[in-house]
N, C-alpha and C positions, 0 to 999 in steps of 0.2 A: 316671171316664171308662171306657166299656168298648170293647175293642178286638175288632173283628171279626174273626173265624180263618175264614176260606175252608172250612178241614179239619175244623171242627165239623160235624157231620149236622146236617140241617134237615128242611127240607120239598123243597128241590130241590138238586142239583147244580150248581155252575158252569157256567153256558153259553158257550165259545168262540162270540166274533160278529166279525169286521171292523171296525176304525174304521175311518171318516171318511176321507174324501180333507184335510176340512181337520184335524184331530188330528193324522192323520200328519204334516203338513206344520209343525203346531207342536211334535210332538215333534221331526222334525228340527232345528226351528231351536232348539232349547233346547240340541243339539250344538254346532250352526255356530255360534250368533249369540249369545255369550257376554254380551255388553257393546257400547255403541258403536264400542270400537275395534273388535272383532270385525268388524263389518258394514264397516265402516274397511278392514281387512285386505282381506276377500273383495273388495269393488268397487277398490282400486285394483290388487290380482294381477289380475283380470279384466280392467283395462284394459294394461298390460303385457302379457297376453298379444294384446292386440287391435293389440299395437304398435303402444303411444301413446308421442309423444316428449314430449311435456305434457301434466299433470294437476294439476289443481284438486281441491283437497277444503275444504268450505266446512261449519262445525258452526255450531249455536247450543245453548246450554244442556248441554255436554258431550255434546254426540250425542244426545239424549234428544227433542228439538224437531227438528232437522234434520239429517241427515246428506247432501250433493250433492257426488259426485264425477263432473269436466267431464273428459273426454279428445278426445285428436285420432286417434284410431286408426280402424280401418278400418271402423268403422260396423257396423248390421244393417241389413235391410232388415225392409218390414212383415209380410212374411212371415215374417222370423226373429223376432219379436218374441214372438209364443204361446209356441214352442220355446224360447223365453229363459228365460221365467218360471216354466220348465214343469219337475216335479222329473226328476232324472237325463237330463236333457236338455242335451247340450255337444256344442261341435264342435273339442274339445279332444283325444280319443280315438275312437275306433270301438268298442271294448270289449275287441276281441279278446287285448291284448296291454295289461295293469295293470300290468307293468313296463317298460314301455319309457317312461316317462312325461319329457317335456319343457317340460310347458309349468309354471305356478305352479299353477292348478285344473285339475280334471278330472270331479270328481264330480256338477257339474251339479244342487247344492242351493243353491246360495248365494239366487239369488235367490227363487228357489220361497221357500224361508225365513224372507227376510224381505220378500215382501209375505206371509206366513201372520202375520208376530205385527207388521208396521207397515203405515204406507200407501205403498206403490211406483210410482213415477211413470218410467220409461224413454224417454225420446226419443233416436234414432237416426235417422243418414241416412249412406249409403255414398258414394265420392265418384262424382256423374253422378247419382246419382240423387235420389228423393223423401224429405223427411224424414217422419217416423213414430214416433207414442205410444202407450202402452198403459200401464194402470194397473190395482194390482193392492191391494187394501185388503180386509186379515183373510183372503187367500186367495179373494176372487172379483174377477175376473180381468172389466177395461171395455177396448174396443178391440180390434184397435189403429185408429189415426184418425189423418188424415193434420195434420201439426205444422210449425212452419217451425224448422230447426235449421241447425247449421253442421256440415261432417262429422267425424264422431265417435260421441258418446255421451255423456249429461249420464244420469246416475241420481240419483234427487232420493229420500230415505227420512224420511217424518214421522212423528213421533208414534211412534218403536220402543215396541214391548211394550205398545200400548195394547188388542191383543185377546188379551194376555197380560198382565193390570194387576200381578198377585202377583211377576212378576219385575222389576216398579219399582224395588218393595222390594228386592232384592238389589243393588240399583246404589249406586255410594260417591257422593259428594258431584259436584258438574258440575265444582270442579276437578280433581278426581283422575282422574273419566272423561275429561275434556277432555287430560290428561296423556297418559294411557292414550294416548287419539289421535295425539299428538306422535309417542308413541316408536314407534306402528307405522309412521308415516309416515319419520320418522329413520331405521326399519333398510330400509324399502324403497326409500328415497333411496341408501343405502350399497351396496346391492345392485344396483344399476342406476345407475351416475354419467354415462353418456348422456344421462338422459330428465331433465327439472326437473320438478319439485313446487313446490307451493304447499298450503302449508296456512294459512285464516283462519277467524278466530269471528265468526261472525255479529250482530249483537246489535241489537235492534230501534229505529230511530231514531235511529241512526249507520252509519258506512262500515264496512264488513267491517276487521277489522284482523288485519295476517298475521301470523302466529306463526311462521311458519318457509318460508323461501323456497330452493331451494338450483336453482339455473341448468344447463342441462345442461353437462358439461365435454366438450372435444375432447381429443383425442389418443388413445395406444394406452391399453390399460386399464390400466395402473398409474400411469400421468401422470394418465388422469381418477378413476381413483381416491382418489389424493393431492389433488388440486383438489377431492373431494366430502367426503374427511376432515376437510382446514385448516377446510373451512366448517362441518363439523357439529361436530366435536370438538374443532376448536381448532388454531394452530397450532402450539401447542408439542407438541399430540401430534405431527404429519408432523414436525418437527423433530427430536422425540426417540425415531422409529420406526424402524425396520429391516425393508426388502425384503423381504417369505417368497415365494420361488417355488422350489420344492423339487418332483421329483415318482419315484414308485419304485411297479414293478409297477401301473401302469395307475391309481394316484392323485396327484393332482397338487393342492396345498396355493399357495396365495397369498394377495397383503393383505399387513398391515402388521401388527409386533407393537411395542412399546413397550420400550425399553433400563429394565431391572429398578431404575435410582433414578427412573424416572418411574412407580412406584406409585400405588396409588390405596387408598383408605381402605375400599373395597366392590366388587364386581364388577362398579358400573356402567357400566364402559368393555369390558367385553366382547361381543361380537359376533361367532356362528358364522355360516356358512352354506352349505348343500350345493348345490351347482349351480347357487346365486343364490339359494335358497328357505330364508331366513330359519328359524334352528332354535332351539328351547329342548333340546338334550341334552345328557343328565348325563353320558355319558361323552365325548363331546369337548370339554367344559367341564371336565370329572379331567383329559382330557389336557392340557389345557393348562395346571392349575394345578401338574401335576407336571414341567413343561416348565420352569417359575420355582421347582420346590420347593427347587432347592439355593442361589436368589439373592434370595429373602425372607424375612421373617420372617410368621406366622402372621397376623398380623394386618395385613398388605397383601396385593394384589391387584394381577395383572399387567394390562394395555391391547393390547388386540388386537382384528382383524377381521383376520377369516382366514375364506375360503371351501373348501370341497374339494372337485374336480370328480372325478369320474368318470360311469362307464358308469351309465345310467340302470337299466338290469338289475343294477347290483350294489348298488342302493340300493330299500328299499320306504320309499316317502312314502305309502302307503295304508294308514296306521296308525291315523289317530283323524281324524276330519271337519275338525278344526281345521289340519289338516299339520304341525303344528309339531314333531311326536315323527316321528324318521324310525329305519327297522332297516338295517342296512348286514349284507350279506350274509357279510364279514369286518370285523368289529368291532375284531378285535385289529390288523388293516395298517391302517386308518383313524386310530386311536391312535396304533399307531409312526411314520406319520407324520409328525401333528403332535408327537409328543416328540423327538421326531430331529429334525424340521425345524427347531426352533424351539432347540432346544441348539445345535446347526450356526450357525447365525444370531447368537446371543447371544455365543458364539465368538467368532465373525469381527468379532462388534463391538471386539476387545480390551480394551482400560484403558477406553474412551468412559464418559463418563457424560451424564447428560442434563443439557440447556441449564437446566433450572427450579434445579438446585442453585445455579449462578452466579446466577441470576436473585433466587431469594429471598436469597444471600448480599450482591449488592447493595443489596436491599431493606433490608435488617438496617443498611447500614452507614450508610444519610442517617439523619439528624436526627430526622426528623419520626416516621421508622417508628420507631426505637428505644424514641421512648416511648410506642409503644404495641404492644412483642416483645409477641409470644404465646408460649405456653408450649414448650416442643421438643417436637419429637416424639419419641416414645416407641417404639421397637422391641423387641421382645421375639423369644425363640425358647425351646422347652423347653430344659430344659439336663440333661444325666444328672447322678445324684448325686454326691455326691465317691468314694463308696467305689467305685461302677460307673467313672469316670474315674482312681481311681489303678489298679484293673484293665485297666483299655483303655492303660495311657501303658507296661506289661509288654509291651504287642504292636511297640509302633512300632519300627521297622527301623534299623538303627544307621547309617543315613544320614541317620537325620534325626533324631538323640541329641543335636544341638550348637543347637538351633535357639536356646533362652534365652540362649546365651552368645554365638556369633554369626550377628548381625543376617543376615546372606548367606549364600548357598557360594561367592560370589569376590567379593570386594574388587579395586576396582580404583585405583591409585595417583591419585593427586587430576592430575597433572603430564600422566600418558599423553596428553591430549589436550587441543585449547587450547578456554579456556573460551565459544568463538564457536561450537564443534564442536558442543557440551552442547545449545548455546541452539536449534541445529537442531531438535536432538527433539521429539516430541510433551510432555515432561513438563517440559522447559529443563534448565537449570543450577541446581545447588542453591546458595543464597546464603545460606542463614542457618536457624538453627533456633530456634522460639521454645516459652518454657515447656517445653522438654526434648519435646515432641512433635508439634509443625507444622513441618515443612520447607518451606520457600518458597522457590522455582523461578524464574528469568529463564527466559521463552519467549521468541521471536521476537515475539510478536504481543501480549504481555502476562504475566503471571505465575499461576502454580498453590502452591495452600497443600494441603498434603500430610498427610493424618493417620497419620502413621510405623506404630502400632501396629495400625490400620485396616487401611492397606493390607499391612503386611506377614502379619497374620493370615490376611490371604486368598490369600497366597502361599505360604503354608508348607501351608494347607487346600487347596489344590491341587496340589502336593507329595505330601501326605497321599492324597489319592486317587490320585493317579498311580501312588503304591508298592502299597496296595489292589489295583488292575487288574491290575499286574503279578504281585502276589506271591498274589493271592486272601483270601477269606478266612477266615482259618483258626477254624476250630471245638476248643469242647473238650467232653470226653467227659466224661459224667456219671457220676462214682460209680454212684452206684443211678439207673438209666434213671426220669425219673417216668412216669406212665401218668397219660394225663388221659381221663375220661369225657364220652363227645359224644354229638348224637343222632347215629343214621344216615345222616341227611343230612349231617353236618355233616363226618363224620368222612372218609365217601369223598371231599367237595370237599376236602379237607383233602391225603389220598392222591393225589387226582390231580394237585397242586401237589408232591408231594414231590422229585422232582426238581430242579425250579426252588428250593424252599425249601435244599434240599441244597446249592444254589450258595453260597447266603447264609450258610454255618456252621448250619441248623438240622435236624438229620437226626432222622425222624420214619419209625416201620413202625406197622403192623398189630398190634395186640395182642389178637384176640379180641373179636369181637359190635361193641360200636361205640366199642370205648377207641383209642387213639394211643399206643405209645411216644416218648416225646420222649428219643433217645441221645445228641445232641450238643448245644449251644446256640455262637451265634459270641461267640468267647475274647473278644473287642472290648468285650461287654457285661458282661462280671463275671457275679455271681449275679444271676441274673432268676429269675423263676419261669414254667416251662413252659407251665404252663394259663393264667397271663394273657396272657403271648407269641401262643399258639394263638389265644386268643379275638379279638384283636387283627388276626390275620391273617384270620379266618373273618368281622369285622366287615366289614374292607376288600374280601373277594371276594365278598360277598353286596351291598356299596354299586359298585364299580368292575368285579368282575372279575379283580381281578388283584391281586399282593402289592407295596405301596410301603412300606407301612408298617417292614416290619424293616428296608428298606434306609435308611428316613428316621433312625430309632434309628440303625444303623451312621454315619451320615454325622452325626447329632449329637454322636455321641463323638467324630468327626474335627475337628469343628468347635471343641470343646470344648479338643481338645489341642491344634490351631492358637492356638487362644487363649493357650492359657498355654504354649507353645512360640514363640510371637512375641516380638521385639523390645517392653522394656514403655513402657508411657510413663513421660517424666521420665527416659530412660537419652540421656546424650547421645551424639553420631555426627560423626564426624570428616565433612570433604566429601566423601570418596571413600567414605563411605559412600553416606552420603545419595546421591549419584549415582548407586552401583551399585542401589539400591533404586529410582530413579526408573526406574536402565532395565530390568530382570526386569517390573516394574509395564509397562512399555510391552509386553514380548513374553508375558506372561501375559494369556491369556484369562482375564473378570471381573473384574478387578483395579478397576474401576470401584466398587465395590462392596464390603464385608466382609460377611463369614459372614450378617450379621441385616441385611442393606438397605440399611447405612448407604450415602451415598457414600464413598470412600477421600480424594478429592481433590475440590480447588474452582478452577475455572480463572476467570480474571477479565480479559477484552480490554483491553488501553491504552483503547479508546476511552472503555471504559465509567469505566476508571479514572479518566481525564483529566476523564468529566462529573461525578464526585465535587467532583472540584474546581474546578467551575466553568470547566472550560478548552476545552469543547465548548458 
């Protein structure tokens, strides 16, 4: 095959000429109009901003055959209809002002786009007035001509890609596109819980059948929020979610996040969104995995929709034709809000664990599930070496030297208080301990079975941090400084973090063209080696931005010595232990939870108890 170079001498030079009014218009759409969902996306933000309180979107063959999205919004008229289909043509902006952006579109290609590569059918009518069509197929443009409609907007798109056949080929199978479609419709149902949707598949010689219907809810917006959630997500998510409304220097964070034993196996329950405008970013998706980094383990996934309002000027959405990539003009306040917000939050939830523990522990305990348990789950987290952990256990503070021997730092007399007092609390009364490491609790309302070694690990790892914050953390100085070789680049971002790195025990100068001295490393870590540390940090700022990583190592080692500074299993415990343990677990925050996910405790209602035995 020979390939043609432009930059070869011939007989002529390159002629710069103009495309096409229609080229242009299918190179546009090879931006916008990725896939059915794509076309998906753009016509129902279009109707949203035409404030529609209901919309209809109707596919057959994974969008490939039909794609009609119905609204009640404020209609065009047939004069608006040219200027609809017309490129950069919106009555979204005026031009003058690309940051002040409000509504979901603005760029005025959506449809130009895709009547350029499908066939475009628009009927509109304003309320009072005449209805009105115009169609638009491969880019030449019939009408418009007067139609009878209801007021609104019905956009009807057949046959996508067929004056562009080679992008057929790139589409995945009709149910995967069909998929596709769900989840755009899903997140702009989440983002507007006012307005109801309807999404059905068309299929030829049968009734439409709906895939997914969700009603408009009333109330203020976290009442109809929670109402659009239980419906799309389930109710054990609003169950086991916690309020985020947080807001600091002119950003303001809300939605719902999910209590850390309601994990997930992948990040398919998360959900950003800036101003309501549905996002795919990487860094407010880091912020929020480092919001959970100190309450999972590596291979679970925290549950949230969280949107973040600010000033339309401190946000560019005119980043890529698609809007899904947005620039925030402070990047790093966007992030600390969501990691502050959402620690703040996880806080306040104290000991709580989520309802699905008690739920699958029921499950386990009929009949019929047990013979057919699945396997447990598996939690993992890296774990530093032993020789790096008998170094890090030389740092720990001689307040917390007694933790293997005792379970507490106060014991309280079994007697102090009568045992009805106990049963008040959130955790009961301890009554018994079995196989030397479950404590079982009388509540008020039912009983909690307790994993001693669980929870107390995560009380001593909290402890553990606490003396950290307070005391810092201390660094040690290197015999012989190493000197590690970087490129240029690599070496100044390196520099301009040295401060912040400096906090963390790792003190780092200039050594001449583009080396680093590395003079200190934190004591915490034992022998490491300085160039893999560096490399480590220079991966994370070239992916995030910013350094987690040496602080994720520091709080491993913490974790590690929580672990074997905990109470072990198989040690047995007087009641006034056990009790004093149930109540530190009620006023410690995370206590829900140990170091890798697990839950700590299982609470179980009388009622549920009582239908065990047939007695409900």
């Amino acid at each position: 095959m020979t390939l043609h170079d432009p930059n070869i001498s011939g007989s002529s030079r390159p002629v710069i000429r103009p495309l096409d009014e229609a080229a242009i218009n299918r190179i546009a759409a090879g931006e916008v109009v990725e896939r059915p969902a794509s076309a998906v996306k753009e016509l129902v933000e279009n109707a949203l901003d035409a404030g529609a309180r209901r919309i209809a979107v109707d596919y057959a063959v994974g969008g490939k055959v039909l794609i009609r999205v119905t609204d009640d919004g404020c209609g065009m008229t047939a004069e608006d209809l040219p200027l609809a289909v017309a490129r950069h043509a919106t009555s979204k902006i005026d031009g003058s002002d690309l940051l002040n952006i409000r509504s979901f579109g603005f760029r005025g290609e959506a449809l130009a786009s895709l009547g350029a590569v499908g066939r475009l059918t628009v009927t509109s009518r304003v309320e009072g007035g005449e209805g009105a069509q115009i169609t638009v197929a491969g880019g030449q443009m019939t009408g418009p001509r007067p139609a009878a409609a209801q007021k609104g907007t019905v956009i009807e798109l057949r046959d996508l890609f067929y004056a562009t056949p080679a992008r057929l080929k790139f589409l995945r199978t009709d149910r995967a596109e069909a998929q596709a479609i769900a989840e755009v419709v899903r997140r702009l149902a989440m983002a507007e819980p006012s307005v109801g949707f309807t999404l059905s598949e068309v299929v030829e010689g049968a009734a439409p059948r709906v895939i997914f219907r969700a009603d408009p809810q009333s109330g203020d917006f976290f009442d109809a929020l929670h109402g659009r959630l239980s419906g799309i997500l389930g109710a054990d998510f609003t169950t086991n979610a916690l309020k985020i409304d947080v807001e600091r220097d002119g950003l303001r964070l809300t939605g719902y996040a999910a209590l850390p034993t309601y994990s997930r196996g992948s990040s398919v329950q998360q959900f950003v969104f800036v101003n309501g405008r549905p996002v795919l970013d990487r860094m407010l998706l880091g912020a929020l995995r480092v919001a959970y980094f100190d309450f999972l383990s590596r291979d679970r996934h925290p549950a949230a929709v969280l949107n973040l309002i600010c000033d339309p000027e401190r946000v560019d959405v005119n980043v890529h034709p698609a809007k899904s990539e947005v620039r925030f003009r402070e990047p790093e306040a966007a992030r600390s809000l969501i990691i502050t917000g959402l620690r703040t939050a996880l806080s306040g939830a104290g000991h709580r664990a989520s309802t699905t523990v008690a739920d699958a522990t029921l499950a386990a305990l009929r009949p019929e599930a047990a013979a057919q348990a699945m396997a447990p789950r598996i939690y993992q987290m890296d774990r530093p070496s032993q020789a790096s952990f008998a170094r890090a256990a030389e740092w720990q503070a001689p307040a917390s030297t007694g933790f293997a021997e005792t379970p507490l730092a106060r014991v309280e007399p079994a007697d102090e208080r009568p045992q009805a007092d106990e049963e008040a609390y959130p955790l009961g009364a301890a009554k018994a301990q079995l196989h030397g490491n479950y404590i079982v609790a009388q509540t008020a309302r039912g009983m909690v079975i307790v994993d001693q070694h669980a929870a107390h690990e995560r009380l001593v790892y909290e402890r553990l941090k606490r003396q950290m914050a307070e005391a810092g953390i201390k660094a040690q100085a290197l015999l012989i400084p190493e000197i590690v070789e970087l490129s240029p680049t690599d070496a100044s971002r390196l520099l301009d973090h040295a401060e912040e790195l400096a906090r963390l025990g790792l003190a780092i100068e200039p050594f001449g063209g583009a080396a680093v001295a590395v003079r200190e490393t934190p004591a915490i870590l034992g022998a490491v080696s300085a160039a893999d540390l560096l490399r480590d940090v220079l991966d994370e700022l070239a992916d995030l931005g910013r350094i987690d990583s040496l602080q994720a190592k520091i709080e491993a080692i913490l974790s590690r010595m929580a672990c074997h500074g905990s109470v072990r299993s198989g040690r047995g415990l007087r009641p006034d232990e056990m009790n004093a343990l149930l109540r530190e677990m009620e006023a410690t925050p995370h206590s829900g939870q140990c170091n890798h996910g697990r839950p700590t405790y299982v609470e179980l209602k009388l009622h549920d108890i009582e239908r065990l035995f047939g007695r409900r």
